[in-house]
C-alpha positions in Angstrom: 2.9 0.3 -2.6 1.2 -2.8 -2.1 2.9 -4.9 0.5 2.3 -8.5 0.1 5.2 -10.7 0.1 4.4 -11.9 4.5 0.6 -12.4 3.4 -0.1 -16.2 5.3 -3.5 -16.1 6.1 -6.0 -15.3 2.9 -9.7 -15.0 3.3 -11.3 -15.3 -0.6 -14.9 -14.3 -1.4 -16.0 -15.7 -4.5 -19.3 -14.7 -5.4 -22.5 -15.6 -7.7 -21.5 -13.6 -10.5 -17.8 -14.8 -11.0 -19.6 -18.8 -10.2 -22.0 -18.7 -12.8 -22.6 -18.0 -16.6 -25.4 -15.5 -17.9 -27.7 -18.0 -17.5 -27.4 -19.1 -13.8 -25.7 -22.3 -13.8 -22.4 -23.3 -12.7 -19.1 -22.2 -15.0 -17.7 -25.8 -13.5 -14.6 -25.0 -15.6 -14.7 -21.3 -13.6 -14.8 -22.9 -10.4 -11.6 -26.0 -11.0 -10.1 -23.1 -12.2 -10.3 -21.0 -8.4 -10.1 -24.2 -6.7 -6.5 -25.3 -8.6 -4.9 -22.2 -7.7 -6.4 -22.1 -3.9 -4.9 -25.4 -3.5 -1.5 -24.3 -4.9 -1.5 -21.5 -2.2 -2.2 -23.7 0.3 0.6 -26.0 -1.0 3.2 -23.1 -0.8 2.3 -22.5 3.0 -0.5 -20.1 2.8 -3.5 -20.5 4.5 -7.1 -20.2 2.9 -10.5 -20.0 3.7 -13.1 -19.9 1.0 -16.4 -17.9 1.3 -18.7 -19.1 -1.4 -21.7 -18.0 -2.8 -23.9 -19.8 -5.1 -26.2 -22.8 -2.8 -29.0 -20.8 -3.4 -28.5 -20.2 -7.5 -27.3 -24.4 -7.5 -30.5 -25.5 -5.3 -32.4 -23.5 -7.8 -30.9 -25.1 -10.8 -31.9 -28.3 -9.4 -35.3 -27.5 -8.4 -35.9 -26.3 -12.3 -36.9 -22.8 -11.1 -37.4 -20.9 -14.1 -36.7 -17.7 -11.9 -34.1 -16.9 -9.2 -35.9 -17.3 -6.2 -37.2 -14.5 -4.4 -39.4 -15.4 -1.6 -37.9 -16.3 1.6 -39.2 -19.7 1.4 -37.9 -20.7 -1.8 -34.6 -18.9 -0.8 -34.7 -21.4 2.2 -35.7 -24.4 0.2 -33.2 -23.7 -2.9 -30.0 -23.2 -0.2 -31.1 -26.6 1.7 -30.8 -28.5 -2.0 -28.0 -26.6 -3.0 -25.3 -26.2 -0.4 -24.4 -30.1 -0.6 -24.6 -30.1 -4.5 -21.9 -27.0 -4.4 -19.7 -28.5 -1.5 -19.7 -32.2 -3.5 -18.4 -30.1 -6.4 -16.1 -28.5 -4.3 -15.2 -31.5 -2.6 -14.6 -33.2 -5.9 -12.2 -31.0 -7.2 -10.2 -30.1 -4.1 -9.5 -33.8 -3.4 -7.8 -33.7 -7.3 -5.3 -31.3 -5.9 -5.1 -33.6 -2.6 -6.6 -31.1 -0.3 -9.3 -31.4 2.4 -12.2 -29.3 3.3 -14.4 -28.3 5.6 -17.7 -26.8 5.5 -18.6 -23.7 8.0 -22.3 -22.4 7.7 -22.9 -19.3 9.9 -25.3 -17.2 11.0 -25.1 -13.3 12.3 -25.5 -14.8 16.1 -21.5 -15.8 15.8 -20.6 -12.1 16.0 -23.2 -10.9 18.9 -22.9 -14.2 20.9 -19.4 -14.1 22.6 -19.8 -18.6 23.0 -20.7 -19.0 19.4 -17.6 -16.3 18.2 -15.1 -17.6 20.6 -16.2 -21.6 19.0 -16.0 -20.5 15.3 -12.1 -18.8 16.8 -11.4 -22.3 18.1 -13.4 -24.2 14.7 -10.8 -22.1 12.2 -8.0 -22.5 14.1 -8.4 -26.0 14.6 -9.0 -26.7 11.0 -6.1 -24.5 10.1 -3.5 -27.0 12.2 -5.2 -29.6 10.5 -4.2 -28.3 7.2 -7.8 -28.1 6.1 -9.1 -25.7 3.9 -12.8 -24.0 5.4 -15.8 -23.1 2.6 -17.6 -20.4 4.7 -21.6 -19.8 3.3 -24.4 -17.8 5.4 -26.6 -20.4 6.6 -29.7 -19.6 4.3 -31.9 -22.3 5.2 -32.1 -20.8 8.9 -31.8 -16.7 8.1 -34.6 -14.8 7.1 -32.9 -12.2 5.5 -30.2 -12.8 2.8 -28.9 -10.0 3.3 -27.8 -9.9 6.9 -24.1 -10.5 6.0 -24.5 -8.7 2.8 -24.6 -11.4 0.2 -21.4 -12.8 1.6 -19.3 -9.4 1.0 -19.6 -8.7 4.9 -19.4 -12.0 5.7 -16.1 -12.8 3.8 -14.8 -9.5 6.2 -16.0 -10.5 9.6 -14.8 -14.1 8.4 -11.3 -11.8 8.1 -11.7 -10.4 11.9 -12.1 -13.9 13.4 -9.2 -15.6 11.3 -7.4 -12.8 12.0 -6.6 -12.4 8.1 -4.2 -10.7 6.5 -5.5 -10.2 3.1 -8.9 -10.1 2.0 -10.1 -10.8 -1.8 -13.0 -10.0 -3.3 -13.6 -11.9 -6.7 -16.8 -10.5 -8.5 -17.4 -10.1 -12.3 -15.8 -6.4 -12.7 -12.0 -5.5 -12.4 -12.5 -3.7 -9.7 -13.3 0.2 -8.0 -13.3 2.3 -10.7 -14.3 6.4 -9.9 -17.2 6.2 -11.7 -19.6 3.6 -13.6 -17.2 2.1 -16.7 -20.8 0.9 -17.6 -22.1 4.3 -18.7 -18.5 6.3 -18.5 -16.1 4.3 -21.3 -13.8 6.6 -19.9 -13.8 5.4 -16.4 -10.5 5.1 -14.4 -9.9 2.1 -12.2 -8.8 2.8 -8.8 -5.4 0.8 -7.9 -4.8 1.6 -4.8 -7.2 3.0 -2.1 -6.4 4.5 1.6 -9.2 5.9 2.5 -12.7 5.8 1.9 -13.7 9.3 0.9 -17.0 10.9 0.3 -15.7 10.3 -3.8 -14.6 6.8 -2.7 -18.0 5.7 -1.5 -20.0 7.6 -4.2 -17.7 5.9 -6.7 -19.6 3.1 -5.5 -22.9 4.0 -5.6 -22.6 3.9 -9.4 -20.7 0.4 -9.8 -22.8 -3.2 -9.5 -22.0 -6.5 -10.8 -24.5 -8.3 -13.2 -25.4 -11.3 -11.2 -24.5 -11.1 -7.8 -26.8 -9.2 -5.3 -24.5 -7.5 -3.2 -22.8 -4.8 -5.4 -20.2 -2.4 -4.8 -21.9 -0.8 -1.9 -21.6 -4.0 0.2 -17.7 -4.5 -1.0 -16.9 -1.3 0.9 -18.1 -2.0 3.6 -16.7 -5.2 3.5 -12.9 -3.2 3.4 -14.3 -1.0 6.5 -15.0 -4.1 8.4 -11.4 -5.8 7.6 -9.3 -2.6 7.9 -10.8 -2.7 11.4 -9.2 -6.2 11.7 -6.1 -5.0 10.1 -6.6 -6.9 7.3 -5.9 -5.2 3.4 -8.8 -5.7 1.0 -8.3 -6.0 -2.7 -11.3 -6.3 -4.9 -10.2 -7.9 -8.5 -12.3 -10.0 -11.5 -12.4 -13.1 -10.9 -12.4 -14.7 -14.5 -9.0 -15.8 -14.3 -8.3 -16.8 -10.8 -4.4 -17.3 -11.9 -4.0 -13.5 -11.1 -4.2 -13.9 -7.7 -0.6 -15.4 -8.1 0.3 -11.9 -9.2 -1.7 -9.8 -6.7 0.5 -11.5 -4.4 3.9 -10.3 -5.9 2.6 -6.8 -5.8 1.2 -6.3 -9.1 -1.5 -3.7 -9.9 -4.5 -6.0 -10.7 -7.6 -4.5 -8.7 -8.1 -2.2 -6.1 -6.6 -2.4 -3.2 -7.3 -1.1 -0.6 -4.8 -0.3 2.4 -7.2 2.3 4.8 
């Protein structure tokens, strides 16, 4: 049974896939969506952080790429434009609901350097008496590897263990786990509730990637090893209609959850 009701503390991972139409530009009316309900939450005592991809996808949009980037470089460049265009849009629409954020950028040094992890401990917390709601992004313009976090999936968990979250979601494009791919198998069965992550589990999610994000189903997993370890739960869940995360949180079965 999903136990949700004492859930305070929320990490959300929203990535490129659930940000964007087909075409790679912003769904704006996608993202006041998330950002109305986020703020509710943290109106009703709960307290969010935001991990958000899509600088990378916005910076290219702006540079009129007719391609998403894929050398390092233009990775680099297209973060550096975009991250302040998608935190002013952000920004924008969480000071509608009267909330205030922050911006966190990070790199994989946080979590091998015991100074930098114990600052980001202090930086959350901090912002958290403050009231303020963190937007957490892998420093592109720095890394050389998108990848390091796992296009944000990992990230969004580690982000989990240092908040000491008690819920982790996932937001991406599909409804969730499902035991094989629904893309080729119409017969496909979602997987409501996980607790453990079984030789089927995993290879469940071999066969199971979203269209536009980078990361997959792979990365997701691993993401729910790396919060379990925290103690967090994980559910991943589509993100098209961010309102259901008002009913995840009274226990209903949208997702998979994931309790290992």
């Amino acid at each position: 049974m999903r136990a949700l009701s004492n859930v305070k503390r929320i990490v959300v991972k929203v990535g490129t896939s659930t940000l964007t139409y087909e075409n790679g530009r912003l769904n704006i009316r996608g993202i006041e969506k998330l950002v109305r309900v986020l703020a509710d939450l943290r109106n009703s005592g709960h307290e969010i952080v935001l991990v958000s991809s899509g600088a990378i996808g916005v910076g290219a949009s702006k540079l009129a790429f007719d391609h998403r980037p894929q050398e390092v470089r233009e990775k680099q460049a297209a973060a550096s434009v975009g991250q302040p265009l998608l935190m002013e849009i952000y920004d924008e629409f969480f000071r509608k609901y009267n909330q205030t954020i922050g911006q966190i950028l990070l790199t994989k040094n946080v979590l091998i350097n015991q100074q930098m992890h114990e600052n980001a401990v202090n930086t959350f917390s901090t912002l958290f008496e403050y009231g303020v709601i963190p937007i957490v992004n892998e420093n592109d313009t720095v890394v050389t590897d998108e990848i390091l976090f796992g296009d944000n999936d990992t990230l969004s968990a580690y982000i989990a263990d240092i908040v000491e979250a008690d819920l982790l979601l996932l937001l991406t494009d599909i409804d969730g786990l499902y035991d094989k791919n629904p893309k080729e198998f119409p017969e496909a069965k979602l997987l409501h509730e996980v607790t453990e992550l079984t030789n089927e589990v995993r290879a469940a999610a071999g066969g199971v990637s979203s269209n536009r994000g980078t990361g997959g189903m792979q990365t997701k997993l691993l993401a729910v090893e790396v919060a379990a370890k925290a103690g967090a739960k994980t559910i991943i869940m589509n993100g098209a209609e961010p309102a259901e995360i008002y009913r995840v949180l009274e226990g209903e079965q949208i997702g998979s959850y994931f309790d290992c």
